[in-house]
C-alpha positions as semicolon CSV with decimal commas, in nm:
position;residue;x (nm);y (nm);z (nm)
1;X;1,359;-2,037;-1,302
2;X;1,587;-1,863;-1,054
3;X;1,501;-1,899;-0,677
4;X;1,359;-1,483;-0,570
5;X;1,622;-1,365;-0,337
6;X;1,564;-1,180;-0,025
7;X;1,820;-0,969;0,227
8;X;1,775;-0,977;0,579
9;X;1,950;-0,657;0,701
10;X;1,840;-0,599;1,077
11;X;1,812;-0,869;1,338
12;X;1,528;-1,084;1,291
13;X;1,397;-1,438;1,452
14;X;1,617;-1,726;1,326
15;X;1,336;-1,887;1,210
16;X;1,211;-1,601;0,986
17;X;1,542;-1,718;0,752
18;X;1,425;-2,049;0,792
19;X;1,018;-1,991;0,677
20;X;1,230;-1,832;0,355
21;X;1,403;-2,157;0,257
22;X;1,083;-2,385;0,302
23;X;0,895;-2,103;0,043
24;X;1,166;-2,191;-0,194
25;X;1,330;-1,840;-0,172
26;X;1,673;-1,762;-0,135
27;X;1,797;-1,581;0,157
28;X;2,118;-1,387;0,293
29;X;2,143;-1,247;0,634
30;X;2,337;-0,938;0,711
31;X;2,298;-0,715;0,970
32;X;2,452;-0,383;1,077
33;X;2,522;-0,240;0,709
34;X;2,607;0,063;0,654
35;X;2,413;0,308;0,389
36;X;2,708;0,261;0,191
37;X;2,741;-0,082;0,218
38;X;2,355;-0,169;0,135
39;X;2,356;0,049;-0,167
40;X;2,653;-0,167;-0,307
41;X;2,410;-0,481;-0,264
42;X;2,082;-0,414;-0,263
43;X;2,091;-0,445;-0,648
44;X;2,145;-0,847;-0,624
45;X;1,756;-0,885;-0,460
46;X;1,390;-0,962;-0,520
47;X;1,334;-0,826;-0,144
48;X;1,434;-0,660;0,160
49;X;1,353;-0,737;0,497
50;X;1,405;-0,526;0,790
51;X;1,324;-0,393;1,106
52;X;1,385;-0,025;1,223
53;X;1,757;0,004;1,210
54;X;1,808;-0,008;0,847
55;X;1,725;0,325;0,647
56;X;1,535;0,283;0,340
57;X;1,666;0,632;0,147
58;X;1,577;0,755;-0,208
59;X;1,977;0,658;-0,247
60;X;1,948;0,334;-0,133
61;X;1,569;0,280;-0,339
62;X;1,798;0,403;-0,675
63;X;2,024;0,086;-0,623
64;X;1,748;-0,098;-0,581
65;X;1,735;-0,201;-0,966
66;X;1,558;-0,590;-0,878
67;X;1,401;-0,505;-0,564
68;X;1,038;-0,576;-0,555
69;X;0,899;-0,555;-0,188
70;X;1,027;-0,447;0,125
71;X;0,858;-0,575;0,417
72;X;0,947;-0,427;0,772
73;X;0,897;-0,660;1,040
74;X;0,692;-0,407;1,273
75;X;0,464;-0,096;1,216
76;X;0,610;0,185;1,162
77;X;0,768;0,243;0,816
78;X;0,929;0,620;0,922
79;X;1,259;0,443;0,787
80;X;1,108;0,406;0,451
81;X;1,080;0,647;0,197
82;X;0,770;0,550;0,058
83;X;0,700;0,784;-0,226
84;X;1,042;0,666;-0,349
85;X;0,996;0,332;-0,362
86;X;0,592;0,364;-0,488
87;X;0,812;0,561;-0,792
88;X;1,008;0,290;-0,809
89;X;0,749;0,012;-0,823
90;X;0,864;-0,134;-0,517
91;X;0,537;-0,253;-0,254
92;X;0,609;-0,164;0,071
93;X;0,470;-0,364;0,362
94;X;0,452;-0,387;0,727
95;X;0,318;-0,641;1,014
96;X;0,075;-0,440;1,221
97;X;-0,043;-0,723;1,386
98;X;0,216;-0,916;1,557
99;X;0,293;-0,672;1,780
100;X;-0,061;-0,542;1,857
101;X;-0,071;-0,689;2,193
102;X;0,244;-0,621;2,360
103;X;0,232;-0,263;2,281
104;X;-0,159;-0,215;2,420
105;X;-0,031;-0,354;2,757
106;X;0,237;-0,121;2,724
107;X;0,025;0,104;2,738
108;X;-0,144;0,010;2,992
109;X;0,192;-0,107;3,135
110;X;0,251;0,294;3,164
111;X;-0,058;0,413;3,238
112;X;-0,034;0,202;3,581
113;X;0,339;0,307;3,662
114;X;0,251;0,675;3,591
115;X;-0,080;0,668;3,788
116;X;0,089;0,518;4,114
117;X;0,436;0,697;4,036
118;X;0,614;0,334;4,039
119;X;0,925;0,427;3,933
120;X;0,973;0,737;4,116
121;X;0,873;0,458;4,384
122;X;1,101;0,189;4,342
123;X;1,370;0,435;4,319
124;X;1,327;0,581;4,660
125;X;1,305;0,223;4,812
126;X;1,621;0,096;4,654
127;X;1,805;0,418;4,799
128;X;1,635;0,319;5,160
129;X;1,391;0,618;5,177
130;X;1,095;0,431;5,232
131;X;0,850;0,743;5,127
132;X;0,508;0,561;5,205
133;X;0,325;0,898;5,235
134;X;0,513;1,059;4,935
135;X;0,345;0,833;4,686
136;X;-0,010;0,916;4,667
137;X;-0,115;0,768;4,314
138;X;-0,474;0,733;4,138
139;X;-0,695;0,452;4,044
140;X;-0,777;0,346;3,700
141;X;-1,121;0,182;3,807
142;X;-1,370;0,403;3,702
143;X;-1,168;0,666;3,574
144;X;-1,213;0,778;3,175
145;X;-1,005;0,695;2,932
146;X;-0,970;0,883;2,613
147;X;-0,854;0,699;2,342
148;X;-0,727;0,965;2,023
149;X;-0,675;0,691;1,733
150;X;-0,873;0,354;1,787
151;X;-0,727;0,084;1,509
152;X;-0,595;-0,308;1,591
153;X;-0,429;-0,174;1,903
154;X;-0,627;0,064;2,038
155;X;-0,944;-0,194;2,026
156;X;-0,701;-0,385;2,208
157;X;-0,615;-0,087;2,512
158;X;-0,987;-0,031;2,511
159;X;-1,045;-0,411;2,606
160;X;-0,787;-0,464;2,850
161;X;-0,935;-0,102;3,001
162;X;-1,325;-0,177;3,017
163;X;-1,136;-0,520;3,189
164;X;-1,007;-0,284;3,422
165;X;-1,362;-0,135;3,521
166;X;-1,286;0,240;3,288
167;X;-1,462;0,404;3,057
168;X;-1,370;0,435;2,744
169;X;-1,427;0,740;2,473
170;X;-1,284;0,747;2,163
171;X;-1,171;1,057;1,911
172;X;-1,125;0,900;1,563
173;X;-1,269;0,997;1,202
174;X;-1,223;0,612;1,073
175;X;-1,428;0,466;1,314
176;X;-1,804;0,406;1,278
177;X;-2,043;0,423;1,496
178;X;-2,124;-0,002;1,454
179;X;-1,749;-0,075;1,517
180;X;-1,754;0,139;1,832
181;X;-2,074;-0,011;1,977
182;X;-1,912;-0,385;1,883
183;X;-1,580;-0,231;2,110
184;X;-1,822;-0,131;2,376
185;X;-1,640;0,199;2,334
186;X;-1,826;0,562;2,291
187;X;-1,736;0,789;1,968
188;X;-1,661;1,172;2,048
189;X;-1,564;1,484;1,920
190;X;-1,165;1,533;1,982
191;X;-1,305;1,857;2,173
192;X;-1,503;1,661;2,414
193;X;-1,238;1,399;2,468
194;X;-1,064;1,670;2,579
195;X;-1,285;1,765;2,856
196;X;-1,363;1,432;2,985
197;X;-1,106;1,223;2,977
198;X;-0,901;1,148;3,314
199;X;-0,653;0,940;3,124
200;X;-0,553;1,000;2,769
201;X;-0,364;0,726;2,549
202;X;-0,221;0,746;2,129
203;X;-0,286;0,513;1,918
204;X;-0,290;0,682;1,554
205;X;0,007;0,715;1,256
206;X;0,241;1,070;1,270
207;X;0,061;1,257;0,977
208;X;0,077;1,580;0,902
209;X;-0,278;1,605;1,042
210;X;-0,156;1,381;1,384
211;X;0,117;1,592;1,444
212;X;0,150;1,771;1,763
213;X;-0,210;1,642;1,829
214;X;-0,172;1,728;2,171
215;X;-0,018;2,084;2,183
216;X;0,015;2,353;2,378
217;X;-0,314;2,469;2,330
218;X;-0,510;2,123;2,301
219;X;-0,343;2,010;2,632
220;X;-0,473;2,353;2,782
221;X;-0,818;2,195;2,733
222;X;-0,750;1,866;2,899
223;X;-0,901;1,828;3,292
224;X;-0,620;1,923;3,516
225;X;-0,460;1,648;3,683
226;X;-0,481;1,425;3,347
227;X;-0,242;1,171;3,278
228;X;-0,072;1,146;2,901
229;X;0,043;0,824;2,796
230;X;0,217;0,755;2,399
231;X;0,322;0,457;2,262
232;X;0,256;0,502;1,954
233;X;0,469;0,773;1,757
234;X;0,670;1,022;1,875
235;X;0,582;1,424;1,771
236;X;0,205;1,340;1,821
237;X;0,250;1,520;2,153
238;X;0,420;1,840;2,158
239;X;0,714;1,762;2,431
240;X;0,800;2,119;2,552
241;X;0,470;2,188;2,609
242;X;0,387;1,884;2,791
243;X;0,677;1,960;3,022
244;X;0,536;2,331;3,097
245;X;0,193;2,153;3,196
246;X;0,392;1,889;3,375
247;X;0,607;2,119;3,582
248;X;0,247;2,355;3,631
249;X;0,081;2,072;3,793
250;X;-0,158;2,091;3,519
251;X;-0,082;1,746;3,385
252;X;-0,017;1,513;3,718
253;X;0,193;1,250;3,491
254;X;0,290;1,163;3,158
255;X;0,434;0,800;3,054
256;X;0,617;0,751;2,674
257;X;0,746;0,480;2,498
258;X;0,847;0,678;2,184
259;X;0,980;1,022;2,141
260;X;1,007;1,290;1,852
261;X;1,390;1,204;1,831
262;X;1,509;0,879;1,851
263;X;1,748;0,770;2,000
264;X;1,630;0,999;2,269
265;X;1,956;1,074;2,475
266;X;1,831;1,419;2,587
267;X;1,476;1,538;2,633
268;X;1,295;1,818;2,767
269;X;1,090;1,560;2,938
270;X;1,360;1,404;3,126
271;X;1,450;1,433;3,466
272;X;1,063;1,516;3,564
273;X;0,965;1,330;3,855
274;X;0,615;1,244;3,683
275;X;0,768;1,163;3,397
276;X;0,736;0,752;3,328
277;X;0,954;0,648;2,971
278;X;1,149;0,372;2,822
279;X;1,316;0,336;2,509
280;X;1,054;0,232;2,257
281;X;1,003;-0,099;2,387
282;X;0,666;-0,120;2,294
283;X;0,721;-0,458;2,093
284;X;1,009;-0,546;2,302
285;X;0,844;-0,854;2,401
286;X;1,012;-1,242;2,293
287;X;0,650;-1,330;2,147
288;X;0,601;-1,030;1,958
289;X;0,919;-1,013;1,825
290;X;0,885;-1,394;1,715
291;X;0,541;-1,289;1,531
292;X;0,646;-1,002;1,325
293;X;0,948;-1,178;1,242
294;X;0,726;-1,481;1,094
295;X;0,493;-1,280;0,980
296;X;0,767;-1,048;0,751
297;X;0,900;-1,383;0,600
298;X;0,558;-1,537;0,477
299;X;0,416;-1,137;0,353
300;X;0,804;-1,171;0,151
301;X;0,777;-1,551;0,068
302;X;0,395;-1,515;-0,090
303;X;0,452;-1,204;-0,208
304;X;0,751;-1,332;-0,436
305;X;0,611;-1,696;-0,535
306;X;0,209;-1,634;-0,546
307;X;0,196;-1,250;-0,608
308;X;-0,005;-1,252;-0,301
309;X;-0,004;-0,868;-0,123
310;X;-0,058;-0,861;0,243
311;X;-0,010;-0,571;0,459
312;X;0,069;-0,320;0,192
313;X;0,085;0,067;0,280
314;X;0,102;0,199;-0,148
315;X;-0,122;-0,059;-0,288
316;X;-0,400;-0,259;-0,222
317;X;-0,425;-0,618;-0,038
318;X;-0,439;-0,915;-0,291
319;X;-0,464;-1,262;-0,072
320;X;-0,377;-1,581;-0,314
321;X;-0,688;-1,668;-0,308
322;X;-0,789;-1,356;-0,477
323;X;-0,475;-1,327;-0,654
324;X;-0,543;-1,633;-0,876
325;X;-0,908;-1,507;-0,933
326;X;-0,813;-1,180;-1,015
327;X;-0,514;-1,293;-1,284
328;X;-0,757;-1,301;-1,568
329;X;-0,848;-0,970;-1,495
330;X;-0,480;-0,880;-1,451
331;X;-0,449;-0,985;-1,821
332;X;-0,710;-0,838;-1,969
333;X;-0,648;-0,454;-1,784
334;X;-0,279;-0,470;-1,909
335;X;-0,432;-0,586;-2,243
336;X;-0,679;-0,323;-2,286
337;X;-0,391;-0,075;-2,156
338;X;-0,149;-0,168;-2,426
339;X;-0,431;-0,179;-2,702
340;X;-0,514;0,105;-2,611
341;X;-0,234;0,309;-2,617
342;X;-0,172;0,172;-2,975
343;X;-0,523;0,274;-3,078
344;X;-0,460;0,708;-3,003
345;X;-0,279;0,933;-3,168
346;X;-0,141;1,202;-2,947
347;X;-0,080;1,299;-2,589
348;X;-0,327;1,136;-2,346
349;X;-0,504;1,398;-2,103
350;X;-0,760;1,105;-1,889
351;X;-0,847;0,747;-1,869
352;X;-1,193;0,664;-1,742
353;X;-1,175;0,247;-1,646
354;X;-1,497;0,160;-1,649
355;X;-1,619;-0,187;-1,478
356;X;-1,969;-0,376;-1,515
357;X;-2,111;-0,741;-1,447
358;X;-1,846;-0,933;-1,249
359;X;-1,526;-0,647;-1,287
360;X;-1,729;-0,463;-1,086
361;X;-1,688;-0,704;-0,823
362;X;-1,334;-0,746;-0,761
363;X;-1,029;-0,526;-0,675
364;X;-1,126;-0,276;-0,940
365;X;-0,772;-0,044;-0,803
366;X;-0,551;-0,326;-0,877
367;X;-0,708;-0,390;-1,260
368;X;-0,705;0,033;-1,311
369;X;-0,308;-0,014;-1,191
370;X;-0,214;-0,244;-1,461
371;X;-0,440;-0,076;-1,749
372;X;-0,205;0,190;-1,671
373;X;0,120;-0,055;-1,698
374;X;-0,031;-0,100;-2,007
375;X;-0,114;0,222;-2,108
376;X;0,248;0,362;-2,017
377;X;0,534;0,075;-2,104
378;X;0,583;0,222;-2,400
379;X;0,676;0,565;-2,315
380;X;0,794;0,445;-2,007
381;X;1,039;0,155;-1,953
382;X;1,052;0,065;-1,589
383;X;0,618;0,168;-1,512
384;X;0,501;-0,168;-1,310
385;X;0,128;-0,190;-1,136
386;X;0,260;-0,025;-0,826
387;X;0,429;0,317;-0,994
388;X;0,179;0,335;-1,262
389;X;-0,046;0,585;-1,078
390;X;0,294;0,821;-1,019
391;X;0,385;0,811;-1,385
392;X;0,068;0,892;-1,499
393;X;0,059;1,180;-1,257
394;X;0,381;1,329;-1,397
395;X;0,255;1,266;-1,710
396;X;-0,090;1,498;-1,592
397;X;-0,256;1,202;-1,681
398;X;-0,642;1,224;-1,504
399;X;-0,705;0,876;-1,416
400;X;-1,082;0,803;-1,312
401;X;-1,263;0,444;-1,206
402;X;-1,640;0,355;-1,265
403;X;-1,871;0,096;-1,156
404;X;-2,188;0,012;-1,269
405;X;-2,437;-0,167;-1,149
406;X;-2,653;-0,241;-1,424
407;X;-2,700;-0,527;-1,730
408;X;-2,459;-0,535;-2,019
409;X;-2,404;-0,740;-2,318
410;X;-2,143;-0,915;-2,087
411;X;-2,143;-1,117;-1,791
412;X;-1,824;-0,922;-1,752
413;X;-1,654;-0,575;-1,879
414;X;-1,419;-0,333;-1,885
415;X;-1,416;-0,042;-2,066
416;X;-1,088;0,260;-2,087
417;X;-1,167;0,568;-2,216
418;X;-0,888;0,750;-2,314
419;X;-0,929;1,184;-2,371
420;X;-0,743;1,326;-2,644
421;X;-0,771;1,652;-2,713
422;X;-1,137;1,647;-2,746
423;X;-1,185;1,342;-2,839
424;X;-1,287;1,006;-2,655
425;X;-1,153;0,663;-2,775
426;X;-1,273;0,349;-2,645
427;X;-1,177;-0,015;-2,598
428;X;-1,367;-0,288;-2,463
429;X;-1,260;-0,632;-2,322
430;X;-1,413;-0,901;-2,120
431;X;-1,302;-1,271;-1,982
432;X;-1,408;-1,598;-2,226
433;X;-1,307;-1,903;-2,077
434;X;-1,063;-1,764;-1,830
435;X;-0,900;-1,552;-2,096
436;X;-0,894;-1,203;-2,189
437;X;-1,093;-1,080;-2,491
438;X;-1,112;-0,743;-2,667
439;X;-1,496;-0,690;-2,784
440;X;-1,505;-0,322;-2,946
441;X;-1,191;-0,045;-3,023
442;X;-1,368;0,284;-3,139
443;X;-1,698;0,244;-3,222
444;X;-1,620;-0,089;-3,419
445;X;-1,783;-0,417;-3,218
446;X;-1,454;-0,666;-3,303
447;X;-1,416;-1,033;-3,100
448;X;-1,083;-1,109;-3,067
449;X;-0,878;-1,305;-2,827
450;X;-0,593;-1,086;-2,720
451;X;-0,304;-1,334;-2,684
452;X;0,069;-1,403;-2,845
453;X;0,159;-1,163;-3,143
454;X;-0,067;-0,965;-3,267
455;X;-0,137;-0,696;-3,563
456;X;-0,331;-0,418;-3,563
457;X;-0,449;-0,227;-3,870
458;X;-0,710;-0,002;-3,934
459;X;-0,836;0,081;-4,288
460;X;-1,070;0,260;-4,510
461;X;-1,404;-0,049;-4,560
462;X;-1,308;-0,101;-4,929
463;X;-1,210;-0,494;-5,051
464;X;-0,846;-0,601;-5,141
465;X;-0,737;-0,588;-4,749
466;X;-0,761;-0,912;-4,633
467;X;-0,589;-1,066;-4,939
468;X;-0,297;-0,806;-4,903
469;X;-0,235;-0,878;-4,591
470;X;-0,240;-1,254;-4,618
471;X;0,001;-1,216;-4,931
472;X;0,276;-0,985;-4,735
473;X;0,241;-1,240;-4,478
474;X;0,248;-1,586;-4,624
475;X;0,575;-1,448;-4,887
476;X;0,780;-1,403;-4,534
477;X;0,669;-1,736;-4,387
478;X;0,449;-1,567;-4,122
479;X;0,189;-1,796;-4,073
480;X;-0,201;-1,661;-3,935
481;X;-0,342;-1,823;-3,683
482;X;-0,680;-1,576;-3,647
483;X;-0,818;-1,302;-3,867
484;X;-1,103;-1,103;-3,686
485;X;-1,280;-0,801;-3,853
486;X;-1,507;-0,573;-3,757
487;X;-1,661;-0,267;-3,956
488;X;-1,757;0,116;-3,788
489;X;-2,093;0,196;-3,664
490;X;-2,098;0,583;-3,658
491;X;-1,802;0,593;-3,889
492;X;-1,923;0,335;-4,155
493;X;-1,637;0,389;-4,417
494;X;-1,399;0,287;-4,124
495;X;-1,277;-0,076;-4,076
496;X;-1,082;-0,271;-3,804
497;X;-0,860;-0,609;-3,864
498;X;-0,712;-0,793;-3,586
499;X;-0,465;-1,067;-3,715
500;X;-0,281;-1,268;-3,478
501;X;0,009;-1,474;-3,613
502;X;0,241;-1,769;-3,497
503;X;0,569;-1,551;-3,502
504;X;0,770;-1,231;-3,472
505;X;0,678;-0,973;-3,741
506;X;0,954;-0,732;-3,842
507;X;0,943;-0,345;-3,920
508;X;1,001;-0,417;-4,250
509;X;0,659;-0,659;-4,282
510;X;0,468;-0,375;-4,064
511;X;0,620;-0,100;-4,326
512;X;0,478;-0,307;-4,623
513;X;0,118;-0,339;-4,439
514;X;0,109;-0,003;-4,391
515;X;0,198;0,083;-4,756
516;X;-0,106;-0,121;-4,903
517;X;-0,406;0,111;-5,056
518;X;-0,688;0,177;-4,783
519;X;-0,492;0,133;-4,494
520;X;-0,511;0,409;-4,234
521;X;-0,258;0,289;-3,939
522;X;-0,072;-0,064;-3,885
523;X;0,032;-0,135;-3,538
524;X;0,228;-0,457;-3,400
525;X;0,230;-0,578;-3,051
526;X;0,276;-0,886;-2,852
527;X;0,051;-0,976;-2,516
């Protein structure tokens, strides 16, 4: 089997290249493409590493006919087109946590130079000023911080600030109550943050909800003489506004790392003499940038030789552990998808997955992904686990995921209900001996393993099927290797046979089948 290969395209650790080649993946390193240039090879790879240089358009995600992950070596993924690549089937990733530390004490790296006007500071010294009483600045000690966002690096400010003898209040719908006791930290409305907070600090994604967060007429609310620090995205704070509160006095100081445009050459915020800034260098630190480069190569490496997902913004986290648990599953939902799809007549308006006994216990999104991949592949040539929920959607395709907590028949099942019209078709599968068995299609109970080549017919209950099958069959060499049957419940004139056989069965075998008396629908498949 061919090594997976992976493209480096922005500057990474040395070592990252080298924590490739000991995971038995193949790796080229070239940095400073243009768009251009990267479309013409991105085709070649299994994955694509980068940092925030490299632009990850729809264009380039089109080329992109092997790619499988893309992994930036940092947070932010503004310089991936997400959607795209979800469309695509491509798993996007990031590191948030290698870089966690250096950019909290940035933060409070800023919050100190703003509060004692450093820079303004060192500037006057260096030109021989020496402005002692100029430079009246504030304490932190005892001072409240409010904290809008509170995730791995905000837990992180709020440490290194309760170090510093502050307060700390927090504005954030994810966080519960028990996490913010455990941080020592106190939960708020965004209103009253507002109101109380003598020091204000970002720490939350650019949304469409997080944007301009801190606006003209939030900012209006803040105590005057508040200080503003962001290193975390720029357009949460509204920058002309900030400067009309800066140059009112209002605000006393302000300290960014990251602005709405980027490279910021020109700003309204620059040239303000309580204005503290520096060009994103929030993870601008040797360690950090060591750690997400690490950390990029292994998410790539295990990603690509153990399917194991780490870090991943458009589908869930699968560690190997799990990964190897969860494969008979994996089988069975793609199974049941494919089955299932074979099994209707007509255009599909839901699927209800339902899970009970031990599906209910693992990564029940994952298994609902590939029953789709099942369900879809074949209408839909390039649908993989990670673009399966897109195609469906395009496809107005309700999709719908149960547990239940309650005894079946089954230490473990799934069932997929698939709408028609108005009708509801089921199939049922479970796991026997670490292998994926269907159980009941319709309202016919049938055991079957679902494995290798496989034949589906369903047929009016009358005799003669069986040996007509086995005759068309054994006159082309085709040799059976199981025969499973199972009759209707509400339906009783209905019957279901499930033959599997040792070798490819052609169109013209299938067309015979189907032309035998009593049979309803013939449908041939492989798993």
């Amino acid at each position: 089997m061919a090594k997976p290969k992976v493209l480096i395209s922005d500057k990474l650790s040395a070592r990252a290249k080298e924590i490739f080649e000991e995971n038995g993946v193949q790796v080229d390193v070239k940095v400073g493409l243009k768009p251009e240039e990267l479309a013409a090879i991105i085709g070649d790879y299994d994955g694509l590493a980068i940092r925030s240089a490299t632009k990850v358009t729809k264009d380039i995600i089109a080329k992109a006919t092997k790619l499988k992950v893309i992994a930036r070596a940092g947070i932010g993924v503004d310089n991936v087109d997400i959607p795209a690549a979800t469309a695509k089937g491509i798993i996007v990733m990031n590191t948030p946590f290698g870089n966690s530390i250096t950019t909290a004490e940035h933060a409070i790296a800023l919050m100190f130079a703003a509060a004692r006007q450093i820079p303004a500071a060192n500037a006057s010294t260096h030109a021989g000023k020496w402005e002692k009483n100029k430079f009246m600045g504030v304490e932190l000690a005892f001072k409240t911080l409010g904290m809008i966002g509170c995730g791995n690096i905000g837990s992180i400010v709020a440490d290194r600030a309760q170090g510093l003898k502050m307060k700390v209040v927090v504005s954030d719908p994810y966080l519960s109550e028990e996490r913010a006791r455990d941080i020592g930290v106190e939960k708020v409305t965004f209103e009253e943050l507002l109101k109380r907070a003598d020091f204000i600090t970002l720490h939350t994604p650019l949304t469409e909800q997080t944007r301009n967060i801190l606006n003209a007429e939030s900012l209006a609310k803040t105590k005057k003489g508040v200080i503003i620090v962001n290193c975390a995205r720029g357009g949460l704070v509204n920058e002309k506004a900030l400067r009309e509160l800066l140059d009112s006095g209002h605000v006393a100081a302000a300290g960014f790392d990251v602005f709405e445009t980027e490279p910021a050459t020109e700003n309204v915020l620059f040239g303000h003499e309580n204005f503290v800034c520096t060009p994103h260098l929030g993870a601008s630190t040797n360690e950090a940038q060591e750690n997400v480069a690490l950390q990029v190569a292994e998410q790539i490496s295990e990603y690509l030789t153990k399917g194991s997902i780490t870090n991943a913004l458009n589908i869930a986290s699968l560690s190997a552990e799990d990964a190897a648990k969860v494969g008979p599953y994996v089988k069975l939902g793609e199974s049941l998808g494919k089955l299932a799809s074979q099994v209707v007549e007509g255009g599909i308006s839901k699927v209800e997955i339902e899970f009970e006994g031990g599906a209910a216990q693992i990564n029940t999104k994952l298994i609902t992904n590939v029953v789709l991949k099942g369900l879809l592949e074949n209408v839909v040539e390039t649908v993989n686990m990670i673009n399966a929920p897109v195609v469906a959607q395009e496809r107005n395709i309700k999709v719908a995921e149960t547990k239940h907590d309650r005894d079946c028949d089954y230490s473990t099942l799934i069932s997929v209900n698939l709408t028609v019209g108005k009708e509801v078709t089921t199939v049922k599968g479970t796991i026997f001996n670490n292998e994926p068995r269907i159980v009941q299609v319709g309202d016919i109970h049938i055991e079957a393993s679902l494995a290798g080549n496989m034949i589906y017919v369903e047929n009016e209950d009358k005799p003669g099927l069986i040996g007509g099958v086995g005759k068309i069959l054994g006159d082309n060499n085709v040799n059976i290797a199981n025969f499973h049957l199972g009759r209707g419940q509400k339906n009783k004139g209905r019957a279901v046979a499930l033959v599997t056989v040792d070798s490819d069965v052609s169109k013209e075998i299938i067309a015979k089948i189907s032309a035998l008396p009593n049979v309803v629908k013939v449908k041939y498949f492989r798993f």
